[in-house]
Structures are given as C-alpha cells and as structure tokens.
C-alpha positions as CSV (number, residue, x, y, z in Angstrom):
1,X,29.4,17.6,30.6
2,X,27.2,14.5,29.2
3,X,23.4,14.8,30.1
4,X,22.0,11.4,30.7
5,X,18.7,10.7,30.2
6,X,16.7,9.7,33.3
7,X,15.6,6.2,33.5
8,X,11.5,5.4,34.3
9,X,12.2,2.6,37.0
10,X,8.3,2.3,37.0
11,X,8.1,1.1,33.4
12,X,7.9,-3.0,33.2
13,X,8.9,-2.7,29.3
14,X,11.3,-5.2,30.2
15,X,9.3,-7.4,32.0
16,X,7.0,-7.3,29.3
17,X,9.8,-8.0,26.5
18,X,10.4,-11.4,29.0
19,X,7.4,-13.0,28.4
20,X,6.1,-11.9,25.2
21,X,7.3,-14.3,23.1
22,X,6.0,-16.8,25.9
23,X,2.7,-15.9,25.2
24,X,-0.2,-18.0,24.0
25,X,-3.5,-16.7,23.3
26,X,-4.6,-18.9,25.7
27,X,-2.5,-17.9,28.9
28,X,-4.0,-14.8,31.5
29,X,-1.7,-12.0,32.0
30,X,-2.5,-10.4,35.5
31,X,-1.7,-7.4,37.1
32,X,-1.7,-8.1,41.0
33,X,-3.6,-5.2,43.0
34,X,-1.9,-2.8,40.5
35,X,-2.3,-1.6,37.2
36,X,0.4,-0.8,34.9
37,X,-1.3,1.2,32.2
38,X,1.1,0.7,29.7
39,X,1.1,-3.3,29.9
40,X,-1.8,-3.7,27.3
41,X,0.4,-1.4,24.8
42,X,3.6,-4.4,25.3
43,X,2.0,-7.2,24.9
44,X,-0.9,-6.2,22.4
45,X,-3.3,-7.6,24.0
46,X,-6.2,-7.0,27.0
47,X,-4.8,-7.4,30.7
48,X,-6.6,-9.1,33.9
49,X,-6.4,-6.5,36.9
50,X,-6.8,-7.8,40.4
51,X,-8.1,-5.8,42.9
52,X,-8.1,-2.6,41.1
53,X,-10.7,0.2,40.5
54,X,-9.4,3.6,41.4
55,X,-9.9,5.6,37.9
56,X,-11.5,2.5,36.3
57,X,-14.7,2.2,39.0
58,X,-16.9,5.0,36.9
59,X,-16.2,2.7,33.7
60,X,-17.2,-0.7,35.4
61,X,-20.7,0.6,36.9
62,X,-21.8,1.2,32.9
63,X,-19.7,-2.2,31.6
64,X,-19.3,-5.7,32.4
65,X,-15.7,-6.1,33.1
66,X,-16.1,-9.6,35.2
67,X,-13.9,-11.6,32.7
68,X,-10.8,-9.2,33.1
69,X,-11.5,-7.1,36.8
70,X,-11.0,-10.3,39.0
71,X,-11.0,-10.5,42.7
72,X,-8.6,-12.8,45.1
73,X,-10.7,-15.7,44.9
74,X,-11.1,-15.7,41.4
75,X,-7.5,-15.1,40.8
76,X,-6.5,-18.0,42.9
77,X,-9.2,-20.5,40.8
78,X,-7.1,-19.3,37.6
79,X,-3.5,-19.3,39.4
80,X,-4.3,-22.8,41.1
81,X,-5.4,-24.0,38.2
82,X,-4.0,-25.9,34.6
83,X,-3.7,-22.1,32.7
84,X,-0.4,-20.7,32.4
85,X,-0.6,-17.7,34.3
86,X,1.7,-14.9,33.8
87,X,1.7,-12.3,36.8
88,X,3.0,-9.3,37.1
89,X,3.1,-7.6,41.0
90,X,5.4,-5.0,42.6
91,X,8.5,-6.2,44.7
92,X,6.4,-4.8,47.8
93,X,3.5,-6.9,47.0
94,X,5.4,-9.8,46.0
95,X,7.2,-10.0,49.7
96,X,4.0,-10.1,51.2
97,X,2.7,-12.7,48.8
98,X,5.9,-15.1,49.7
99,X,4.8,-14.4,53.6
100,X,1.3,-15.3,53.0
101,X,1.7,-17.6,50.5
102,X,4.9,-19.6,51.8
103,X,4.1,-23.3,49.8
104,X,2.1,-21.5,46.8
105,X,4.6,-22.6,43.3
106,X,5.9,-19.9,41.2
107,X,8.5,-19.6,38.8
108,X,10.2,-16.2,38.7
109,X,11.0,-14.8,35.3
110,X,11.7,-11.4,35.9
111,X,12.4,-8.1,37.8
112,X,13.3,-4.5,37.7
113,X,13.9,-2.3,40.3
114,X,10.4,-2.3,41.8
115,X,7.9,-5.5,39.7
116,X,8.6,-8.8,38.9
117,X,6.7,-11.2,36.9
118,X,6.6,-14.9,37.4
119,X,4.3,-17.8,36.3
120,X,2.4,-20.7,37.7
121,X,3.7,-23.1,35.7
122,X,7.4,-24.0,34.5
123,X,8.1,-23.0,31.1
C-alpha cells in the first residue's frame, strides 16, 4: 500500500511562486482581511495586511504599524491608484469582492483551492 503525503490546501506557496519574479521593490503585496503567515517567508519581503489584528493587536498598541496594517480606505487609495498592487484574498472573500465591487479592474493571476491573487494593473 503507497502512503501519500497529505497536501496543505491552505498554503499559497504557489501563489507566491506566481508573482515572485513579478515583483518590484516598488509594488505592495496585500493580504485582504487575512493573513497568511507564511507569505513574508515566499516572497522575502514585509507584507501589507488589511483588516487584520487578531494575534497581532498586542504588538500594534506598542508599534507603529500604519505603513503595512491598512484599512479599506487606505487600501483602495493604493489599489485605485498608479502602484502595481499584488493582492492575495481567499476564494470566499474574493466572491464577495466581485459582488461589491462589480466594475473595480483586476487581472487574476492565480489560485488554489481556497486564495487567489490578482493585480491592479496588467502585467
């Protein structure tokens, strides 16, 4: 009998391996109310998170973490705006987005069975 190894369907390694050899120094990589921990590891580098405190809210009453813990208004000034944007959201969050956000542009590069990332601009 052959033992196969289970596969971590959570993991956006390969997500990550889409648009790291995209990436400029100047482009923002957000996570979209979520936080995949493992993201900063990928892509070597420090991660915008939007809408996300849970274990992180003791950390950002002694730090200020306004440049990369964004809310929806600032996220939409960046998204909206000239910067490539890379996001990354969940497949749950990303049919609401499409429902609330029906004419907003994005250019999907990527999904697994439960994220996808996509950008604001056309590569």
């Amino acid at each position: 009998m052959i033992r196969r190894a289970a596969i971590d369907n959570r993991t956006v390694l390969p997500l990550a391996n889409i648009i790291k050899p995209l990436l400029q120094p100047e482009d923002d990589v957000i996570t979209y109310n979520q936080y995949y921990q493992e993201l900063p590891f990928y892509l070597e580098r420090r991660i915008t998170i939007l809408n996300w405190q849970n274990e992180m809210s003791q950390g950002m009453r002694h730090q200020d973490t306004s440049a990369w813990m964004i809310n929806d208004s600032i996220f939409w000034q960046r998204y909206l705006g000239k910067g490539r944007v890379f996001v990354f959201i969940s497949k749950d969050e990303f049919k609401k987005w499409q429902k609330t956000h029906p004419k907003t542009l994005f250019y999907l590069l990527g999904q697994t069975l439960n994220n996808v990332v996509l950008t604001n601009h056309p590569l």
